[in-house]
C-alpha positions as CSV (number, residue, x, y, z in Angstrom):
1,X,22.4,0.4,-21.2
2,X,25.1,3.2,-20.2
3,X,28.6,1.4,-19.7
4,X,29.9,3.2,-16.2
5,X,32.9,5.0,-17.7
6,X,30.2,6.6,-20.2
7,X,28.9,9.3,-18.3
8,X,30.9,12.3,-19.1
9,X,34.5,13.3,-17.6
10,X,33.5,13.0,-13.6
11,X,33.1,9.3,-14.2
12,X,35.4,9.2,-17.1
13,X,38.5,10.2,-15.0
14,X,37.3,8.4,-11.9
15,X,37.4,5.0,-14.1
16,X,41.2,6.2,-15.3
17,X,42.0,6.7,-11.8
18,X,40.7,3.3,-10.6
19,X,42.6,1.6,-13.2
20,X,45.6,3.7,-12.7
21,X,45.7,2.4,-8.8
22,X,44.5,-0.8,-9.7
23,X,47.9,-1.5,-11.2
24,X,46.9,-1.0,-14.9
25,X,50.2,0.4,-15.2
26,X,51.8,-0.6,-18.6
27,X,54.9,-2.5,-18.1
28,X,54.2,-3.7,-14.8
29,X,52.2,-6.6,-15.4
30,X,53.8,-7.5,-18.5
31,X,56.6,-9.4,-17.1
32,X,57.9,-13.1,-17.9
33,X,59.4,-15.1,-15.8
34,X,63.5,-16.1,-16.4
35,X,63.9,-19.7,-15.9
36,X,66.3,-20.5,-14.2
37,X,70.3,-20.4,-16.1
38,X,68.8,-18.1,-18.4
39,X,71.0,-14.8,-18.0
40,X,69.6,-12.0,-19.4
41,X,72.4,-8.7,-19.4
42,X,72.4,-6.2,-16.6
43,X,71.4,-4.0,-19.4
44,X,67.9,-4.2,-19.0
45,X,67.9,-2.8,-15.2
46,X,68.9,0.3,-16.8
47,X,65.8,1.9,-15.5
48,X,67.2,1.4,-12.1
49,X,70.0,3.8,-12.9
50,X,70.6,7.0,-10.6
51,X,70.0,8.7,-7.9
52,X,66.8,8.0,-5.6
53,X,65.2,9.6,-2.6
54,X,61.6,9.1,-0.7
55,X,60.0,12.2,-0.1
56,X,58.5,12.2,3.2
57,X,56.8,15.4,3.0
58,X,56.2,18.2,6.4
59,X,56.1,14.8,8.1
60,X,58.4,16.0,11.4
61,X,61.4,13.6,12.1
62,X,60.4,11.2,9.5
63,X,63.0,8.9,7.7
64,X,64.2,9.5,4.4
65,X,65.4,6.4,2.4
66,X,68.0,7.3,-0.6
67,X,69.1,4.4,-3.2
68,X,71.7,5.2,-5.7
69,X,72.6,2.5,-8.8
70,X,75.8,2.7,-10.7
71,X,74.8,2.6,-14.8
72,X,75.1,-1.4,-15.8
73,X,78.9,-2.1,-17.2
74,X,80.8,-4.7,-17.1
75,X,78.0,-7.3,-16.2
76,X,77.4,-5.1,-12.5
77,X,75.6,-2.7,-11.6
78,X,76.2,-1.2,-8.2
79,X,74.5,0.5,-5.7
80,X,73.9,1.8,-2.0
81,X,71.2,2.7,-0.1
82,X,70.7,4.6,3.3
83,X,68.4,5.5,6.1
84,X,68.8,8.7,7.8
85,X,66.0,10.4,10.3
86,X,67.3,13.5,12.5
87,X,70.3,13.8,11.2
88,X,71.3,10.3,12.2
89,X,71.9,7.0,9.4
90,X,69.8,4.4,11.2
91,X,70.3,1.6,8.3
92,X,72.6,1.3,5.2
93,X,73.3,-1.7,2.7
94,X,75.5,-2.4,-0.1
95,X,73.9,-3.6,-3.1
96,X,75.0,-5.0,-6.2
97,X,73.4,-6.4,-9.5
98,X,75.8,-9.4,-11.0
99,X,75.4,-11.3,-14.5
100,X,76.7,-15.2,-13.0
101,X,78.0,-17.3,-16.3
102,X,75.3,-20.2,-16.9
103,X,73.2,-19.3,-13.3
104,X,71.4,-15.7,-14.0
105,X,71.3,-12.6,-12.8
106,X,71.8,-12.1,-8.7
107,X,70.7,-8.7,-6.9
108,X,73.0,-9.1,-4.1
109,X,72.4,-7.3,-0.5
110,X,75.0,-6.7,2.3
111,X,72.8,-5.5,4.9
112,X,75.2,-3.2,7.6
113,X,77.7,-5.0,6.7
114,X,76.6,-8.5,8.1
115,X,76.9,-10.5,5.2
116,X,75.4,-11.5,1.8
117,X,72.0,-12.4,0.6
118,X,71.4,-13.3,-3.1
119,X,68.3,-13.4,-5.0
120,X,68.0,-14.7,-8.3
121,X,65.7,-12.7,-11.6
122,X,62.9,-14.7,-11.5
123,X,60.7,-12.0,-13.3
124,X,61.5,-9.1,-16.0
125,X,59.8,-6.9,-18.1
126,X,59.6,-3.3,-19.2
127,X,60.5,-0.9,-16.4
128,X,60.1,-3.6,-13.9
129,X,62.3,-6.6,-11.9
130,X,61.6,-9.1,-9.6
131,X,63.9,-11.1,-7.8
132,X,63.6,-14.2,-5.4
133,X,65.2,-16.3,-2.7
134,X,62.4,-18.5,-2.1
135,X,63.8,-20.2,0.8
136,X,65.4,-17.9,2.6
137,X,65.2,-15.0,5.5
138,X,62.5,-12.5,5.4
139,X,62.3,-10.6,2.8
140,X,61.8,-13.8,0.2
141,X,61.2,-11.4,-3.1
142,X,62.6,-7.8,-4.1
143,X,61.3,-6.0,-7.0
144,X,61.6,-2.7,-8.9
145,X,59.4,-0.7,-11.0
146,X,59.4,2.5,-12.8
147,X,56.0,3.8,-12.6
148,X,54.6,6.0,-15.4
149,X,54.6,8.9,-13.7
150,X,57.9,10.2,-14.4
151,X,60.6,10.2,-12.2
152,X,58.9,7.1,-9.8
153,X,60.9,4.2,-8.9
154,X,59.0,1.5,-6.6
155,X,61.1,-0.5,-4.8
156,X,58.7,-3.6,-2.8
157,X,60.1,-6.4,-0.1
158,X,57.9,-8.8,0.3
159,X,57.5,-12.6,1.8
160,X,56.7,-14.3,4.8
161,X,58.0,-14.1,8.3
162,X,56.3,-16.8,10.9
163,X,54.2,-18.0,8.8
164,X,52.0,-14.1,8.1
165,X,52.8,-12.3,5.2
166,X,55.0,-9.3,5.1
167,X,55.4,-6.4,2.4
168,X,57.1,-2.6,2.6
169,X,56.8,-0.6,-0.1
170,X,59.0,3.1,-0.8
171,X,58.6,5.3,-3.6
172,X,61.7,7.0,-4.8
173,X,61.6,10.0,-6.8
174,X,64.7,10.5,-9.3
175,X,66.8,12.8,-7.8
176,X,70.0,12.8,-10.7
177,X,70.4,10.0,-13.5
């Protein structure tokens, strides 16, 4: 019997590319969870570091996303993003990364301005966060993940708003480090 991904390179690299887009990405499933009070350093979001953009391509008058994170010092890390489309910001949030003594470690969003949301690391591993506010405001979980493909940062809000689930998805491409 022929196993499927035997049958020379056609097949070989159309079985690479399904496990590629299934998510066998290394480092993105190999996460653990951070119990809660366990406060890991802001040094392992290092991958976050730099300068971000989505590329949206010959697409006319579409938006373009930029996120930019500070390097991790002094227990922070800091960031910013903004939403521009014809020459106009349409959205923009201050964003910061915090070690709290004894609590964890909060990615912190300040939407326009309108005041703070906190979400706690609930997940880390290598190239990859995720962080939660389980009972909170749409979106409930935030996470981040360098992809292998280098230069990729996905950035993925997800949760539930009335009851239906809810998930937007950008991928930034390194711009500076």
């Amino acid at each position: 019997m022929r196993r499927p991904c035997s049958r020379g390179f056609p097949a070989v690299a159309l079985c690479a590319a399904v496990l590629f887009l299934a998510g066998a990405v290394p480092g993105r499933y190999s996460a653990r969870a951070v119990p809660p009070g366990d406060a890991p350093s802001v040094g392992v979001l290092q991958f976050m570091t730099g300068t971000w953009e989505t590329n949206p391509g010959k697409q006319k008058g579409a938006a373009v996303t930029e996120e930019v994170w500070t390097v991790p010092r002094g227990g922070t890390m800091l960031g910013v993003n903004r939403v521009t489309k014809a020459e106009r910001t349409v959205s923009w949030e201050h964003l910061r990364i915090e070690e709290r003594p004894n609590d964890g470690v909060y990615y912190v969003a300040n939407p326009q301005g309108r005041g703070e949301r906190a979400y706690r690391l609930s997940k880390i591993g290598a190239h990859f966060a995720e962080f939660e506010k389980p009972n909170g405001d749409w979106p409930q979980t935030i996470s981040y993940g360098l992809t292998d493909i280098e230069g990729q940062l996905t950035a993925v809000v997800s949760g539930e708003v009335d009851g239906r689930p809810r998930t937007e998805t950008w991928t930034y491409l390194r711009q500076s480090r």
